[in-house]
N, C-alpha and C positions, 0 to 999 in steps of 0.2 A: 454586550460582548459575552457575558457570561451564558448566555442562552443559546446562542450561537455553537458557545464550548459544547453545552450539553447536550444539543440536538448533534453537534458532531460525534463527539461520542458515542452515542447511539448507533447513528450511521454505523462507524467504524464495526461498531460490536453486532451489529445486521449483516455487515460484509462478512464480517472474518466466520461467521457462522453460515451466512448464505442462504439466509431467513428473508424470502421474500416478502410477507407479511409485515414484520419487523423495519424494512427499509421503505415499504410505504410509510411506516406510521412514523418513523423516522425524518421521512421526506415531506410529510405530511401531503401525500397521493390523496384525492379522496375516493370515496369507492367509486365502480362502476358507473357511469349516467353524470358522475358528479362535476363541480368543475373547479380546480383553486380560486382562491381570493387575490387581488393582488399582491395582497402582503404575502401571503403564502408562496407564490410565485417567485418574488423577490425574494424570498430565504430560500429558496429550490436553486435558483441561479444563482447564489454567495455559496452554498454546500459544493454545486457540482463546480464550479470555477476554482475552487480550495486544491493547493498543487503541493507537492512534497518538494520541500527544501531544505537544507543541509542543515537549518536548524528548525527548531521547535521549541513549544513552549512560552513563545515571544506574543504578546496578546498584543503588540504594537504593530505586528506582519498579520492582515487584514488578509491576506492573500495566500498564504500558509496555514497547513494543519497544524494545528496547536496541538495536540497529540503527538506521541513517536507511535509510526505507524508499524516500529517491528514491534512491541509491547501487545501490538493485537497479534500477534503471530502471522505475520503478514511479510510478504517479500515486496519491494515495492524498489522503483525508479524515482529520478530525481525530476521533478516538472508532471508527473502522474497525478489525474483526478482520480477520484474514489473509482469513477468507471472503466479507469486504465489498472486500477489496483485490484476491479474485481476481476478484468479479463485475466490479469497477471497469473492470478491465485485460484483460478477453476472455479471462481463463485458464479457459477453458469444463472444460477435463476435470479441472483442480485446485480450482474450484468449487463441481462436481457429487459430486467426493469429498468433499471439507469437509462440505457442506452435510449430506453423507447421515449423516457418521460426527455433526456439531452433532444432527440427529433422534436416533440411537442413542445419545449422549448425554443426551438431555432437554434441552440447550441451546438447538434453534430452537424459534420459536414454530410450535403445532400447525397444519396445515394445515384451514381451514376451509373444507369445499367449500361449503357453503351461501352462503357472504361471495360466493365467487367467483362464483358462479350470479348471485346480487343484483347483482355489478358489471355484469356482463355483460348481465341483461338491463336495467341502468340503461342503459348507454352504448346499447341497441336503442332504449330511449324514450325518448334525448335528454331524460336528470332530472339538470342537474347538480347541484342543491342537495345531490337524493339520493346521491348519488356524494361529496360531497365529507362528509356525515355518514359514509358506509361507509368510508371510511379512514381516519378519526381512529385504528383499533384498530391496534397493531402487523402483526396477519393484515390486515388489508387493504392496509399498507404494503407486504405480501411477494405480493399479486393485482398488484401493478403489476409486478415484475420476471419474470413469468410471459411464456412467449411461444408462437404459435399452433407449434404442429410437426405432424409426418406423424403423430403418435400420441394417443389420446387417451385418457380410461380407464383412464389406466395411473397408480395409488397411487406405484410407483417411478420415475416421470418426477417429479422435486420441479419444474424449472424449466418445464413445458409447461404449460398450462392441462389441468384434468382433464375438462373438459364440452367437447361439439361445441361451435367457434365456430357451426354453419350452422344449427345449431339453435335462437338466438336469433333468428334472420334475418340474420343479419352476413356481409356479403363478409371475404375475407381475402386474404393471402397466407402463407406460412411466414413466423416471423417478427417476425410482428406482436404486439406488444405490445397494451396494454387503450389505451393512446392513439393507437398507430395504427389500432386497431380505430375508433376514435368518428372520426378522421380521414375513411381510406379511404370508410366508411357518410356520411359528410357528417352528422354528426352533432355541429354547433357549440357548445351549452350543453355537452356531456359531453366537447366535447378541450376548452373550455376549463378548465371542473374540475378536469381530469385536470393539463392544465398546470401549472395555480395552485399544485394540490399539490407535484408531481413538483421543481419548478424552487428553488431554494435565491435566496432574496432579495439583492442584491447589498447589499455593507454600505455603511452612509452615509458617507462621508466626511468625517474631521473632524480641526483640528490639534491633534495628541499632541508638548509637551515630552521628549525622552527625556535624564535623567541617565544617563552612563556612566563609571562606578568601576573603579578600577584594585581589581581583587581581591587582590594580595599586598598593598599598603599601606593600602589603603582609601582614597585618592584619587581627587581628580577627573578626570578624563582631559579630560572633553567634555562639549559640552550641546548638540543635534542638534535641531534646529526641525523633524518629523518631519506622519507623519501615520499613522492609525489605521488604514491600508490599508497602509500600506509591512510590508516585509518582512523578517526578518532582515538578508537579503541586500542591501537596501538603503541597508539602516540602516549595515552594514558598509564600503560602497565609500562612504558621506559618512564616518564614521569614518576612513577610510584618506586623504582627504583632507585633515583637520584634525588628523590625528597619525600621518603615516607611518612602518611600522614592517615591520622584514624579517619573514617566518614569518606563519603562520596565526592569524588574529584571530577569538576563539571567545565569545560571548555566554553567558552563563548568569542565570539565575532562581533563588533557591534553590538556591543548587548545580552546579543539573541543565546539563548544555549544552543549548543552544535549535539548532532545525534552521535553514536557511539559509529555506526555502519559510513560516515560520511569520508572521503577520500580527501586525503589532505590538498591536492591538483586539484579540487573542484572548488576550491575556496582562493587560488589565486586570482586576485583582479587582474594580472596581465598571465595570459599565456607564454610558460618557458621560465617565468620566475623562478630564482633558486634562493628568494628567503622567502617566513610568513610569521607574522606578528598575532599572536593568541593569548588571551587573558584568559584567568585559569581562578576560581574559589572552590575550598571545601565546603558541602554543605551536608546534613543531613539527613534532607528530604529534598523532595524535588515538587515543587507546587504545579499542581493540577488535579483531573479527573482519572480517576482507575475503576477498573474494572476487577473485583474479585471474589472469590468463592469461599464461605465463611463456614466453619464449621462450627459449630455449638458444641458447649459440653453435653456431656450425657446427662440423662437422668433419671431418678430412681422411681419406682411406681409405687413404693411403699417401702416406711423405715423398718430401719435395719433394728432387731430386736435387741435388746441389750443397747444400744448406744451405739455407737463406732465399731465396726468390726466386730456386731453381735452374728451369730450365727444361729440357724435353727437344726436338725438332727440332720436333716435334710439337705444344708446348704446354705447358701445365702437368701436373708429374709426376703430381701429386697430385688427387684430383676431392673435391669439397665437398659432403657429405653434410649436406643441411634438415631438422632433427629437426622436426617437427611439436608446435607449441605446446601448453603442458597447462593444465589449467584447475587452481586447487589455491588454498584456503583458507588466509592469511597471521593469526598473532595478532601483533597490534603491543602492545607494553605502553609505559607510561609511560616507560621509562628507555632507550627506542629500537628495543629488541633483539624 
């Protein structure tokens, strides 16, 4: 398990930089010509299968990034693999590798150019009905993240469109997505289809009771008049209002710790609920992997004449050598150290 953490890790800190280099060696790709192992393999398919969920940290959720994936500076969805994290976040060349190595796995879904040809000449004859049946399929979900580039025809381009845009009739630019295409053409039934699909519903608003239990004793701590939108993190700073306490106040579900970004509506078991039961400890540190940049003190090239704060006619004896900061991956555990 721990290996697993650490290879993730990595990943993560290859994404959030978009070091294609780094996410091979992460991935452990081998070079050119070369071919994995099966065990290699097998940890390629447990990385790219790893999904963002409302908690972290939980090394008992096999299935979950055990990392907080805003900690990488990263924006990310609930149910996102790394190569849904990279498209997210513009990681263009850690992306385009995921993506290839998910095909050579059998993991993405097969590329349908016939789908794509159908979108493209729906969005020419302004059909959104017809546009909005061609997406239902997962491959048409994957025609929308498609964009017009200088190359076409090209099987190894996965993120370009494979057919001439000019060849349906469609103006362009580089770029352009299947909804800026219906845009740019003035082509109003097929951006708005495209819309309708693309766009994520914003959730209704509604008031959520929250219990919050003291996990070592099993007591009450609080009862937080909330809503189905609020977010860990808000739930947290009304918490810290009604029971202030020194050190880090951490949320969990089952165990699991809950991220600060998570909605409190996404953690009801029934849809429409209007309670939710949450246990709550203070801690001091939060056990896992970090990522941070260390700076070293200075140091001196030669003592200072006279002792402490000898000086020479000139100045200071000694001149102060700026080590240049290192970047270097921290295990914190439960017991501090």
């Amino acid at each position: 398990m721990m290996r697993r953490i650490k290879r993730e890790a990595a990943l993560l800190q290859a994404v959030s930089s978009d070091n294609a280099a780094e996410v091979s060696l992460a991935m452990g790709i081998p070079e050119a010509g070369g071919t994995a192992s099966e065990d290699v393999a097998k940890e390629q398919q447990e990385l790219l299968a790893l999904k963002v969920k409302p908690t972290f940290n939980d090394p008992k959720d096999a299935s979950a990034f055990f990392h907080s994936i805003a900690s990488y500076g990263m924006e990310f969805g609930l149910n996102e693999n790394i190569t849904q994290l990279a498209r997210r976040n513009d990681k263009t060349q850690a992306f385009q590798l995921l993506l290839t190595l998910e095909k050579q796995l059998g993991l993405a879904p097969p590329r349908d150019l016939d789908l794509e040809a159908a979108l493209l000449a729906a969005v020419a004859k302004n059909q959104g009905e017809e546009i909005k049946k061609l997406l239902q399929s997962e491959a048409g979900q994957a025609v929308l993240q498609l964009q017009v580039k200088e190359t076409f025809n090209d099987p190894a381009e996965l993120t370009a469109f494979y057919h001439s845009v000019a060849t349906f009739g469609l103006k362009f630019q580089l770029g352009d997505s299947l909804y800026d295409l219906a845009v740019r053409n003035e082509r109003p039934a097929a951006a708005q289809s495209l819309a309708s699909t693309t766009e994520t519903p914003a959730a209704v608003e509604a008031p959520l009771e929250v219990l919050v239990m003291n996990t070592l004793n099993g007591q009450e701590l609080c009862r937080v008049s909330a809503s189905n939108t609020w977010t860990i993190l808000q739930l947290a700073q009304d918490v810290a209002s009604k029971v202030p306490t020194p050190g880090c106040r951490v949320f969990l579900l089952g165990g699991a710790a809950l991220t600060t970004g998570t909605a409190l509506g996404d953690l009801l078991e029934k849809e429409g609920a209007s309670s939710l039961e949450l246990s709550s400890l203070v801690r001091s540190n939060v056990e896992g992997i970090y990522s941070a940049k260390v700076q070293p003190d200075d140091e001196m090239d030669g003592p200072l004449l006279g002792g402490p704060g000898g000086r020479l006619a000139g100045g200071l004896a000694g001149r102060r050598l700026r080590r240049r900061p290192r970047d270097m991956q921290l295990e914190l555990k439960m017991d501090g150290n």
